[in-house]
C-alpha positions as CSV (number, residue, x, y, z in Angstrom):
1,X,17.0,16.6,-16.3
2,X,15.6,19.8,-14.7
3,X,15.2,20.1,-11.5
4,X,12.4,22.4,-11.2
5,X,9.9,22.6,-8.2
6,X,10.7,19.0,-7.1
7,X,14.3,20.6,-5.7
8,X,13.1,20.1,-2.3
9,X,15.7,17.7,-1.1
10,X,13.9,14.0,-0.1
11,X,14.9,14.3,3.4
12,X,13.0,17.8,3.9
13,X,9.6,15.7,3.5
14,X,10.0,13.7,6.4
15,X,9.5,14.4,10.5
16,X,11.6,11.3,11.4
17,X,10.0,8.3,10.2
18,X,6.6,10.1,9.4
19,X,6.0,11.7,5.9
20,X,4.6,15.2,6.2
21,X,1.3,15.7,4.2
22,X,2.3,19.8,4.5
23,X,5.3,18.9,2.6
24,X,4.2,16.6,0.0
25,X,1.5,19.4,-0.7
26,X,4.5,22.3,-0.8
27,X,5.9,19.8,-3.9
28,X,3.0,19.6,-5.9
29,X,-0.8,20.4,-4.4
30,X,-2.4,17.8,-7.0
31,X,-0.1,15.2,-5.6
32,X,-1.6,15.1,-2.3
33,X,-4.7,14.8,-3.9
34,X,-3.7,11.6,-5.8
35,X,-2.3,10.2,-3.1
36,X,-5.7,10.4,-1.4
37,X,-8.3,9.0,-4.2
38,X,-10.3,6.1,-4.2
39,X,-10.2,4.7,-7.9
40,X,-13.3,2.5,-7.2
41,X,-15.6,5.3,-5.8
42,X,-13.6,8.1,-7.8
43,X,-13.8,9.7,-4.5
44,X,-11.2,10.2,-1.5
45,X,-10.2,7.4,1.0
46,X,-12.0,6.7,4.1
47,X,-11.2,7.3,6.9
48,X,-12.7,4.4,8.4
49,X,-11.8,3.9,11.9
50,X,-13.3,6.3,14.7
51,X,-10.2,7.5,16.1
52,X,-10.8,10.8,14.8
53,X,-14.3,11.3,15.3
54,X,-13.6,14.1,18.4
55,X,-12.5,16.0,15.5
56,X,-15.9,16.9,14.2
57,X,-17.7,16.3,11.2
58,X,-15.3,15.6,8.7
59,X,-13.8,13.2,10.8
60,X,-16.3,10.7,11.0
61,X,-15.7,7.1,10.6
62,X,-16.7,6.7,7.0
63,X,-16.2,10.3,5.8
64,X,-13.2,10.8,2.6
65,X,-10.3,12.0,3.9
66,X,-9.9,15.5,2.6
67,X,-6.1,17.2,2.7
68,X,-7.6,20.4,4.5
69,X,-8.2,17.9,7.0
70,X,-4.1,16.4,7.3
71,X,-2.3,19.7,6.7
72,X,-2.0,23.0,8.4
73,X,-2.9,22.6,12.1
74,X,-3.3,18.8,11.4
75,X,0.2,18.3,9.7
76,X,1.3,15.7,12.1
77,X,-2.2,14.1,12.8
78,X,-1.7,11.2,10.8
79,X,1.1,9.0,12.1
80,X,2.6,5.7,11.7
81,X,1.6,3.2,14.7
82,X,5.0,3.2,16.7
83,X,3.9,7.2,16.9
84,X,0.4,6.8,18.2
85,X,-0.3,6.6,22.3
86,X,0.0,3.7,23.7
87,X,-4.0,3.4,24.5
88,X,-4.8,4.1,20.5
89,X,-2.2,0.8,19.2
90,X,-4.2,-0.8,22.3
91,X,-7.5,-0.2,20.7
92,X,-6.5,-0.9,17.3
93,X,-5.4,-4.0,18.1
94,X,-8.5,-4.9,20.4
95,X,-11.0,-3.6,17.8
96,X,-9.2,-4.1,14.6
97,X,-6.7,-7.0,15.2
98,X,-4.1,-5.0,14.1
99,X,-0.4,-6.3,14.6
100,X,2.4,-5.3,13.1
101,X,5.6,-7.1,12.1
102,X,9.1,-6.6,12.8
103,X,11.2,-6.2,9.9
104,X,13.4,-9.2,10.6
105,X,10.1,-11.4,10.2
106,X,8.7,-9.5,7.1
107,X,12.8,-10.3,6.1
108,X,12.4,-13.8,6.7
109,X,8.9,-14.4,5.1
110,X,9.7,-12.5,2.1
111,X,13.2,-14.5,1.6
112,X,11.4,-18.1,1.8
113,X,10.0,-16.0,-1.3
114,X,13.3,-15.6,-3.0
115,X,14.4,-18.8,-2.4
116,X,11.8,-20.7,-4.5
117,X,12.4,-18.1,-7.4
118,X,16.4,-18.0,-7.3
119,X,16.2,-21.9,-6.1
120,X,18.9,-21.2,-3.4
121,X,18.7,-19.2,0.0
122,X,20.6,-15.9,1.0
123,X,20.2,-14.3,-2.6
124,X,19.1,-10.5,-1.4
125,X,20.9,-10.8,2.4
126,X,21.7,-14.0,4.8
127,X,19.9,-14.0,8.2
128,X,21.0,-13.3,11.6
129,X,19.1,-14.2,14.4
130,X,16.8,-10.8,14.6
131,X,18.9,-9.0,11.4
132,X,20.4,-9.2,8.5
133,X,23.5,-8.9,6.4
134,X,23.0,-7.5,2.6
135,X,24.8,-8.9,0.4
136,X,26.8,-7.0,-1.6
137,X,27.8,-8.7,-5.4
138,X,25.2,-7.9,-7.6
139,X,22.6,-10.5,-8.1
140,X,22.8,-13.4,-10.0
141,X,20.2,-14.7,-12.4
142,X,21.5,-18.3,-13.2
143,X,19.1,-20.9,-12.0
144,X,16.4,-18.0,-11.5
145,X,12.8,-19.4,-12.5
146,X,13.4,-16.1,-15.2
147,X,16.0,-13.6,-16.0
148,X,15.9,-9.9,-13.9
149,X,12.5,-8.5,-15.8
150,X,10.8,-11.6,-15.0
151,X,11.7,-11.1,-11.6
152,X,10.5,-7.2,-11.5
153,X,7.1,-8.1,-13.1
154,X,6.4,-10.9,-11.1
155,X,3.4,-9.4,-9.3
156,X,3.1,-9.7,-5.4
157,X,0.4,-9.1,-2.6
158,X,0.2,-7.8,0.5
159,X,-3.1,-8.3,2.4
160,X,-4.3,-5.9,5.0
161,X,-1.0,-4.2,4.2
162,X,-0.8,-1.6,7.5
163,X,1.7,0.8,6.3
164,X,3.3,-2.1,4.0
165,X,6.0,-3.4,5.9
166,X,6.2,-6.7,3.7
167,X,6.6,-4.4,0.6
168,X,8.7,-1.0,1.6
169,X,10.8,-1.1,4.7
170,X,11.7,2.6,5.0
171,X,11.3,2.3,9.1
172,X,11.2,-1.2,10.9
173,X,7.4,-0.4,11.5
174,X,7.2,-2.2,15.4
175,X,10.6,-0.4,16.7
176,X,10.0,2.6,14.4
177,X,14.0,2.6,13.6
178,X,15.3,3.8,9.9
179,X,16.8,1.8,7.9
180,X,19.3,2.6,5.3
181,X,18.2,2.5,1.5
182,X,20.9,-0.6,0.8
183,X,19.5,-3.1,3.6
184,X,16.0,-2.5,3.0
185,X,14.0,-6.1,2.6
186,X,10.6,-5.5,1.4
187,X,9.4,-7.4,-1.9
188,X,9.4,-3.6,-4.3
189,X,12.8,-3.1,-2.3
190,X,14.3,-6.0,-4.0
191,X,12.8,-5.3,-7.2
192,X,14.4,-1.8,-7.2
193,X,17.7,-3.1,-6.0
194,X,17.4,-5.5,-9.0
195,X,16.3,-2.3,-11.7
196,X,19.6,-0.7,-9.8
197,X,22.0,-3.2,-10.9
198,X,20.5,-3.8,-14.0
199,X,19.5,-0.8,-16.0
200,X,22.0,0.7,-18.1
201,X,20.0,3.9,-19.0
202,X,17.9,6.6,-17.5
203,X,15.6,5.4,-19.9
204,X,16.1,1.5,-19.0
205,X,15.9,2.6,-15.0
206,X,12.7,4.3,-15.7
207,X,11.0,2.0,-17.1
208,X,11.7,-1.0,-15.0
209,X,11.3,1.2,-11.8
210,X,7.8,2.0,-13.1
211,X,7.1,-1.6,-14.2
212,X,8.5,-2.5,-10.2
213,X,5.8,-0.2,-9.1
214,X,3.0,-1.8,-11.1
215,X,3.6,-5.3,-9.9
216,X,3.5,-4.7,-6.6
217,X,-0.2,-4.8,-4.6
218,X,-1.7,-4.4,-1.5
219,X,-4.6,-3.3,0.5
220,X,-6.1,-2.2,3.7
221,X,-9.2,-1.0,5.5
222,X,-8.6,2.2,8.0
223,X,-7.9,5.1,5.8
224,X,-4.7,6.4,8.0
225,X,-3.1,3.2,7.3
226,X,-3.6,2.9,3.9
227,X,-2.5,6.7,3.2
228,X,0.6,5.8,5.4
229,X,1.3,3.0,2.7
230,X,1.1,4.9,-0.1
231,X,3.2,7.7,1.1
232,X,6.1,5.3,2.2
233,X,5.7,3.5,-1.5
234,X,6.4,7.2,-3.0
235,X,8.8,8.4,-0.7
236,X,10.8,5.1,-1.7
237,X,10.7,5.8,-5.0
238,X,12.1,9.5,-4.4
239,X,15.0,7.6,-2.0
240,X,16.0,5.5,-5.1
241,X,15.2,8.1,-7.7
242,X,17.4,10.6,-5.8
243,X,20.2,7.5,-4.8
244,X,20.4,6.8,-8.9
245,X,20.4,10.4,-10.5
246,X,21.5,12.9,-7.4
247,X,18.3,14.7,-7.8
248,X,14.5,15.2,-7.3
249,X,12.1,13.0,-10.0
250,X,10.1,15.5,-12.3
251,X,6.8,16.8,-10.7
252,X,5.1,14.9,-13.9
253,X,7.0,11.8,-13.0
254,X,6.1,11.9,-9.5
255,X,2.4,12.3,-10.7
256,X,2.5,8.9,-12.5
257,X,3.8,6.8,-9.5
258,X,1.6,8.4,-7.7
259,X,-1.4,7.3,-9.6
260,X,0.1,4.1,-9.9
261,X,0.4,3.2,-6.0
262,X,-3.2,4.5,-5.8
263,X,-4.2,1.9,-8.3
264,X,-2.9,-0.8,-6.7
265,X,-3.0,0.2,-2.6
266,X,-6.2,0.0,-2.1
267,X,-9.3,0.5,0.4
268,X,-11.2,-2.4,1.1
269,X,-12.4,-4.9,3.9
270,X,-10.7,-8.2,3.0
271,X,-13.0,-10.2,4.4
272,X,-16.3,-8.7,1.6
273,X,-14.3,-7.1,-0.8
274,X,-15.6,-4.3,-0.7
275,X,-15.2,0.0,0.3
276,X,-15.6,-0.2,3.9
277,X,-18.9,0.7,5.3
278,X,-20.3,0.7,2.0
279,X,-23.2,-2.7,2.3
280,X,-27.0,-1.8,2.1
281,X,-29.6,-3.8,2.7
282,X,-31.3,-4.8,-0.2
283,X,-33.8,-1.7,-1.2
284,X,-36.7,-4.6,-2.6
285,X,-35.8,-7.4,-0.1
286,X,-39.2,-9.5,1.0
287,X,-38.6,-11.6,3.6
288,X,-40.6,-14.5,4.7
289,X,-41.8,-15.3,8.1
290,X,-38.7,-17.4,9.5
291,X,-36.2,-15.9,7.7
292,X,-34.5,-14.5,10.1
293,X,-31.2,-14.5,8.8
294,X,-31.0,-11.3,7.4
295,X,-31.7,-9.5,10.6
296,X,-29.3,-8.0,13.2
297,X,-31.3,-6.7,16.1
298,X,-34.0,-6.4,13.8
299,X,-32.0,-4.4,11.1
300,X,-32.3,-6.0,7.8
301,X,-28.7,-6.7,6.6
302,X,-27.2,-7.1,3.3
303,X,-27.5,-10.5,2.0
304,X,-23.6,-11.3,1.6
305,X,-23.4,-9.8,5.8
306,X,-25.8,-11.7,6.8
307,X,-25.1,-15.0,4.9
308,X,-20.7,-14.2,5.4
309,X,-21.1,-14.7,1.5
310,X,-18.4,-12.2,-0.5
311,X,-20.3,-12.7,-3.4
312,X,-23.4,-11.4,-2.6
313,X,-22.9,-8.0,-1.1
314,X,-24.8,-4.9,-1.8
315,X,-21.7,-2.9,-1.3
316,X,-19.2,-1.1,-4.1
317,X,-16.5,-3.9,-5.3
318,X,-13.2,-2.9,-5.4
319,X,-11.3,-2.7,-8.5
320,X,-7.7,-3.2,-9.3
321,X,-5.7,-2.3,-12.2
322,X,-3.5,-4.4,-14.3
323,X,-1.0,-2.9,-15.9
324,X,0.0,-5.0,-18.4
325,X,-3.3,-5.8,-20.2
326,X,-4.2,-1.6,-19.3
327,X,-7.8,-2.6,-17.4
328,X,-9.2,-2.8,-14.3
329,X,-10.9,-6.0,-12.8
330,X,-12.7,-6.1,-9.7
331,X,-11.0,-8.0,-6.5
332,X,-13.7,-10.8,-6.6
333,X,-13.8,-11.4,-10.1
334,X,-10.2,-12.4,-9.7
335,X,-11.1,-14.8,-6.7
336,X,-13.1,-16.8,-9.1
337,X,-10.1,-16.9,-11.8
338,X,-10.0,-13.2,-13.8
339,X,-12.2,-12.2,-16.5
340,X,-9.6,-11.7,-19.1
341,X,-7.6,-8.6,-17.1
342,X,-4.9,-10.9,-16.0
343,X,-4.3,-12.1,-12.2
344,X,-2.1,-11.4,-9.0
């Protein structure tokens, strides 16, 4: 396989733990742009917090994220948290509850995982105190709830993912420490260790690494976050891509993933289902004298705000894509049981 303009080593793309928008944009320009679309809207990511606003205009809290905006001059403006001051992780975690978790927790949560499927503990690594040790003889299957493609499709969620700690552990994201490519513990980590020892073609190891990639969801509200996510999802596959065949993926190839984790990482606030910032009240609403439940300081709200209903709000739904059936559903309609797309 050629290598072409995806030469660029894998580690030239990162500035320690952080993933350099400037260099994913030197590998391919329209891969940026992937990385940063909205497949609801059919627009760009949010940014959606307000930590940017001092930058002007098209910083604002619920303006797209547009590369011009994250390369050049801004190259390393978007960092993950163990970067950012001290006062910004403050405010995020006053404002937006946001806590990350260690690695050795995500570890432990996503093993109790393991367990029920392999029906035994210590199947990916056994569990030491605030580490772990990996183990090293391939995988076994016997007594699995389903043989090592069952395992790889099984489809898995992380909710108000962060930078997806529970799902790719390229950095342990509260101590901000690397870790290497054969100890990593998040739920596409083992599914990629299991296409590893299990594919015995290119063609077998592309198709199960892609099918890894489609089972795996997860979604988030601020826009930095979320573009954090996705980059760590793609520069794992590179890792493992470059770790199986000693060279860059195809620009083409890279494309798909890409579209893939942009599917399935997506914007939304969890609690309406919804693009953030995107509720209006309802244009035709008449209100009666004592309903006052609609109201906020004498605003009229949408319904499914004021009511804390996630059926009812005037906003955009989000939509998720599953891959097996080839169609989208929206986030809610899968709440209430699917509509034929299949669920999570």
């Amino acid at each position: 396989m050629r290598k072409g303009t995806a030469s660029i080593r894998a580690e030239k793309i990162t500035h320690g733990i952080d993933i350099l928008e400037d260099s994913i944009r030197t590998i391919d320009s329209a891969l940026l742009n992937i990385m940063l679309m909205d497949r609801t809207a059919r627009k760009n990511i949010l940014w959606a917090t307000i930590d940017y606003e001092v930058l002007g205009e098209g910083y604002r809290e619920f303006s797209e994220i547009m590369p011009d905006a994250i390369t050049g001059v801004h190259a390393t403006l978007i960092q993950p948290r163990i970067m950012k001051t001290h006062n910004t992780r403050a405010d995020r975690t006053r404002n937006k509850a946001e806590v990350f978790t260690p690695s050795w927790i995500c570890n432990k949560q996503n093993n109790l995982v393991d367990t029920q499927w392999f029906g035994m503990p210590d199947v990916i690594n056994v569990e030491k105190g605030t580490t772990w040790k990996t183990t090293v003889e391939p995988i076994s299957f016997e007594g699995a709830k389903g043989g090592w493609k069952n395992y790889v499709d099984a489809q898995r969620l992380e909710i108000s993912c962060g930078e997806a700690p529970y799902l790719v552990s390229r950095y342990d994201s509260v101590t901000g420490e690397r870790i290497a490519l054969a100890n990593r513990i998040g739920l596409l980590d083992r599914k990629m260790r299991i296409v590893q020892e299990n594919a015995t073609s290119a063609a077998e190891w592309l198709t199960w690494s892609q099918r890894a990639y489609e089972s795996i969801y997860g979604y988030e509200y601020q826009g930095d976050n979320l573009l954090l996510a996705r980059e760590n999802l793609l520069y794992s596959y590179i890792e493992y891509y470059y770790a199986r065949f000693s060279q860059m993926p195809e620009i083409d190839l890279l494309r798909k993933i890409a579209r893939i984790i942009s599917w399935n990482i997506w914007q939304m606030d969890g609690l309406k289902g919804v693009i953030p910032g995107s509720c209006k009240p309802e244009e035709y609403h008449q209100m009666s004298l004592f309903e006052t439940d609609y109201l906020d300081d004498g605003i009229l709200m949408c319904p499914g705000c004021a009511k804390g209903d996630i059926y009812r709000h005037t906003g955009i739904y989000c939509r998720i894509m599953d891959w097996r059936s080839k169609c989208s559903s929206s986030y809610i309609s899968i709440l209430k049981g699917g509509n034929g797309c299949g669920k999570l």
